[in-house]
C-alpha positions in Angstrom: -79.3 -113.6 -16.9 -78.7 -111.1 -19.9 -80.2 -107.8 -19.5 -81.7 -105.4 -22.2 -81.9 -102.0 -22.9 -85.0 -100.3 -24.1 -84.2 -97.5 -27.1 -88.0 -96.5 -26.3 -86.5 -94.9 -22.7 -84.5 -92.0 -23.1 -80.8 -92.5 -21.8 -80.3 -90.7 -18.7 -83.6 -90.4 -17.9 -84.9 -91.1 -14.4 -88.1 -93.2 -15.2 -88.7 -96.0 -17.7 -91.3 -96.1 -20.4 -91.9 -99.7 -20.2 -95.0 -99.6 -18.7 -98.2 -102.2 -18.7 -98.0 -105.1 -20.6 -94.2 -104.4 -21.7 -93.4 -104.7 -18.0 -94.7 -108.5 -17.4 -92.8 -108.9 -20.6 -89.6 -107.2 -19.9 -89.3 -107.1 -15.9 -87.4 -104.7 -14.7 -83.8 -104.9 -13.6 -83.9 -104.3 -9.8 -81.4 -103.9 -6.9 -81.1 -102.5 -3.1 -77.9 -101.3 -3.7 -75.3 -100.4 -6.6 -73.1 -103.5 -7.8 -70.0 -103.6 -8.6 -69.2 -105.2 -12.1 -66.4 -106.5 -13.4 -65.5 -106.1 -16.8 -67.9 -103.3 -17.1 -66.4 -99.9 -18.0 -69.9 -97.8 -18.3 -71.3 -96.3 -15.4 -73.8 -98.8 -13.3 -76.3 -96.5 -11.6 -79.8 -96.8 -10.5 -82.7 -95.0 -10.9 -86.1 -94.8 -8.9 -89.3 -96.8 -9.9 -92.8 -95.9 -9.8 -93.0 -98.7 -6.7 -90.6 -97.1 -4.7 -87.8 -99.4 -5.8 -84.5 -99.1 -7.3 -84.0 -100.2 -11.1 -80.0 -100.6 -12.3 -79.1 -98.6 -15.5 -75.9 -98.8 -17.9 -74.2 -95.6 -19.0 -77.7 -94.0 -18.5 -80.1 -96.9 -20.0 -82.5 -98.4 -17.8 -82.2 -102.2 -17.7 -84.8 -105.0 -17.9 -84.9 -108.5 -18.3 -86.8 -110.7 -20.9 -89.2 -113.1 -19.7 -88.7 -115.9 -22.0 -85.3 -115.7 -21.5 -85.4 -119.4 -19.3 -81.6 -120.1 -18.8 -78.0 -118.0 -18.4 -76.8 -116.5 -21.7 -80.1 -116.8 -23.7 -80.5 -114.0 -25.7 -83.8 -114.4 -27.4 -84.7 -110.6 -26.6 -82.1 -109.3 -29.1 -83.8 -107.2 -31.8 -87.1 -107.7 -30.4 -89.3 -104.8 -32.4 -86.2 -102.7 -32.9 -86.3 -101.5 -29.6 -84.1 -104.0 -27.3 -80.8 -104.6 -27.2 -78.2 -106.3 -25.3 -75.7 -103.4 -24.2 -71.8 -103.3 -24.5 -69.5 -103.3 -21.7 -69.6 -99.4 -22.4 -73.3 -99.2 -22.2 -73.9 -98.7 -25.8 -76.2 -100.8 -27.4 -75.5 -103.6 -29.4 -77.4 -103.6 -32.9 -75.5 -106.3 -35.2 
């Protein structure tokens, strides 16, 4: 599935700011350990969640899901209010 960024957060950042109802919306990216990724030249990191888990992050921008995303490639979170964006292979978000 395609994951988002969130220009709300602040890259780098250790915590996310999608909080609440934004969360159910916009699930959070979550892993027990760093992937590797091909094809991806910014750094894959993780940062710690309020639960005690571990979300992955892109060149310093936490990464979520969208919920009504339903199949491989859908993209229907793109632009949504402004504030999420598919990311590059670099990290850097992708506005047009």
């Amino acid at each position: 599935m395609v994951l988002y960024a969130y220009l709300k957060d602040t890259q780098g950042a250790q915590t996310s700011a999608c909080t609440g109802g934004c969360a159910a919306a916009w699930p959070m990216a979550l892993a027990s350990a760093t992937p590797t990724l091909t094809g991806v030249t910014g750094a894959v990191t993780m940062i710690p969640t309020a639960a005690g888990g571990k979300q992955l992050a892109l060149n310093g921008w936490p990464l979520y899901y969208f919920a009504k995303d339903k199949a491989a490639g859908d993209i229907l979170g793109q632009g949504v209010g402004s504030v999420w964006y598919v990311l590059d292979a670099s990290g850097t978000p992708k506005k047009a």
